[in-house]
N, C-alpha and C positions, 0 to 999 in steps of 0.2 A: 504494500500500500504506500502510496508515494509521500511524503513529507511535508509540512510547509518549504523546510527549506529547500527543497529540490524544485517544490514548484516554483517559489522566489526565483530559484537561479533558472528554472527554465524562462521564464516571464521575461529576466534581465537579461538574458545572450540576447532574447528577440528584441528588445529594446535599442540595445546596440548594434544590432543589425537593420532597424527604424532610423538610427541615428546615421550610422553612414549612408543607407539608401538618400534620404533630405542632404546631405552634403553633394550627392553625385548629381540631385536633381539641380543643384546651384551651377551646375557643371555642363548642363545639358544633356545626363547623362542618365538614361529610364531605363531599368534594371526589371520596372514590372512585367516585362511579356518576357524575361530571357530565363533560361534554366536556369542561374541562379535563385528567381524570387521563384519559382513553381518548385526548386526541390526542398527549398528551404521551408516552405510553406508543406509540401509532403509532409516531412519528417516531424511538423512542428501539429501538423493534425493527428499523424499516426500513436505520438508521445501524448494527446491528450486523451484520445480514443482507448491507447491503453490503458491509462491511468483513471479513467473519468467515466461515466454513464453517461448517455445521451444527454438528458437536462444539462447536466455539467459541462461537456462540449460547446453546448451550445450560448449556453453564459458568458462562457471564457472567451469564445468568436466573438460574442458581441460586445463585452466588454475589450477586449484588445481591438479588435477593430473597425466599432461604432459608436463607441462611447468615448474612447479616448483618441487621440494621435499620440502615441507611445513617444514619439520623436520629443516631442514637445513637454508633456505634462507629466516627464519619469526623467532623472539624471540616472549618471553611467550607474548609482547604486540601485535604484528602484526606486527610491524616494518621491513620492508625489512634489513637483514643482509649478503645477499648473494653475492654473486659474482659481483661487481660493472660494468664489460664489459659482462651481461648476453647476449644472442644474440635476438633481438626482436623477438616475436613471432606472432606479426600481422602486415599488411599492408593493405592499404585500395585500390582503384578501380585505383588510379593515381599513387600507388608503396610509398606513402609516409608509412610511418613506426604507428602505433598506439600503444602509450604507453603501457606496459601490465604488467608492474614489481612490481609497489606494487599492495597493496588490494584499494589506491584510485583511481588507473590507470584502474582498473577491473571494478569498481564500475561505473565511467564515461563512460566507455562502455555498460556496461548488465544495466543500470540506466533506459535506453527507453524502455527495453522488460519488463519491472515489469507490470505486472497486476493489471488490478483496483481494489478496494474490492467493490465486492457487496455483501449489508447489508441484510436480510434475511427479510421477513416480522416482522418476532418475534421480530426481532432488531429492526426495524424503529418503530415498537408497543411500544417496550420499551422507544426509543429516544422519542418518540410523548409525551408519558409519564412523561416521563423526563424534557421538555418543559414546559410542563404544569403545572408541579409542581415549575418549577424552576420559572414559571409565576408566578404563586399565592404566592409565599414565598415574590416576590419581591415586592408586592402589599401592603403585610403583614408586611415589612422589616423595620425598620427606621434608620436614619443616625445618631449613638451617636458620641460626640465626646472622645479624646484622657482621658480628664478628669470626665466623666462619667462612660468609660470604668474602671478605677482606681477606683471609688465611692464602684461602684458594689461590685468589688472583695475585696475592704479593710474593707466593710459593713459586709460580711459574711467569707471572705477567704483571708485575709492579708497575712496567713502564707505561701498562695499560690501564691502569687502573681510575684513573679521572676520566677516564672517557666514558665509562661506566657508572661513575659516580650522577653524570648527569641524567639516565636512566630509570637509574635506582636510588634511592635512598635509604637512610636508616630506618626509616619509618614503615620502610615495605616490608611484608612480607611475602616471604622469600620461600621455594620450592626446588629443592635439587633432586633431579634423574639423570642418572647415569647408563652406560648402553650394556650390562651387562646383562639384563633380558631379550633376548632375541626379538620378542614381538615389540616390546619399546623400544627397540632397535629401526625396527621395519620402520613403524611408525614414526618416530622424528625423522629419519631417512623421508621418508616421503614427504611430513612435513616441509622440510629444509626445500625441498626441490621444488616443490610449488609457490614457495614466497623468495623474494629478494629480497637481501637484508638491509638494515639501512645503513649498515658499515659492515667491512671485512677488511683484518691487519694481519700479517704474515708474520711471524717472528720464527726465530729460529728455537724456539719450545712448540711453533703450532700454528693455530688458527684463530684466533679469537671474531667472534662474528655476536650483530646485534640483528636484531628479526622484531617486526613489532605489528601487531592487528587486533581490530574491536576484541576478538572473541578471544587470546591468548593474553595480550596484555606483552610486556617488554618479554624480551626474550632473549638469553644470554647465551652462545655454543661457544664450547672450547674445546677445541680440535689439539688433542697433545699430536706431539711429532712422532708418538709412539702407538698413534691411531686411538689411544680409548680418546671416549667424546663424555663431555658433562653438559648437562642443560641445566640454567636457570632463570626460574621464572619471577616475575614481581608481580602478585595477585592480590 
């Protein structure tokens, strides 16, 4: 189910794609009949249709492109900058007036027609997966403290060690697995291969590597030069 904030940010690419079209028009230059504005405009129907029910589509068209001139009445943020006595453009069943001027006013209306997501078999295979592993890791897992954390990394990787610090803290808690279990073997193995990390340093003890995502949280590998691997987590 889509977010406020992603529909924010979809509303604002299209904004800024409002903005440059009104510059190229100073230019002499009409962009509405060329593949650019018909695929832009595809893409930009297909991502509401996904996200939206009918009523909702149809809100969202009207409001972006009869209610407003996006160009005009939204800077590069979203921020309504237009005309402050705009004239309402909805009322409800009893004549009262319903908000419609910015993208949060819009948002509190088409917010009920969003669609559910449904997860595909493949997916809930995956997530089922994903459980399971995420079971056995915890099984596997044990709780070090702040200053074993420190032991570890000043044992073989001192020089590394502030780079980490900004990571982790004293305040985290901290989960060490190591790969002497075959299947938590497999598993970080596969982990590792599907994420990029957001640093990797080479030393001559190893590998030291950070890895980080919504659902695992910082993630610490250390690749000794003698092949065992240690993982730790900040949860």
């Amino acid at each position: 189910m889509i977010t406020y904030e992603k529909f924010k940010e979809i509303i604002v690419k299209y904004i800024a794609f409002s903005k440059a079209d009104e510059l190229l028009r100073k230019f002499n230059i009409d962009i509405i009949d060329s593949p650019l504005f018909e695929t832009t405009g595809f893409y930009l129907d297909w991502l509401w249709e996904a996200y939206f029910q009918e009523a909702g589509c149809d809100t969202i068209s009207w409001w972006m492109f009869e209610y407003h001139e996006l160009g005009e009445d939204f800077d590069e943020s979203g921020e309504f900058v237009g005309d402050p006595d705009i004239e309402p453009g909805m009322w409800d069943e009893n004549d009262k007036v319903i908000p419609m001027v910015t993208i949060e006013d819009l948002w509190e209306y088409v917010k009920d027609f969003r669609k559910e997501y449904v997860k595909t078999d493949s997916e809930k295979l995956a997530e089922a997966i994903d459980e399971m592993a995420k079971a056995h890791i915890q099984s596997h897992a044990i709780s070090i403290s702040w200053t074993e954390y420190e032991e570890i990394l000043n044992t073989k990787f001192p020089e590394f060690k502030e780079s980490f610090d900004v990571v982790f803290s004293e305040d985290s808690k901290l989960l060490m697995l190591d790969d002497k279990d075959e299947v938590t073997k497999d598993i970080m193995k596969e982990y590792v291969k599907k994420h990029t990390p957001l640093y990797r340093g080479a030393y001559d003890n190893g590998i030291v590597s950070i890895f980080h995502d919504n659902k695992v949280g910082p993630l610490l590998v250390i690749t000794y030069s003698e092949g065992k691997e240690i993982y730790i987590w900040s949860v």
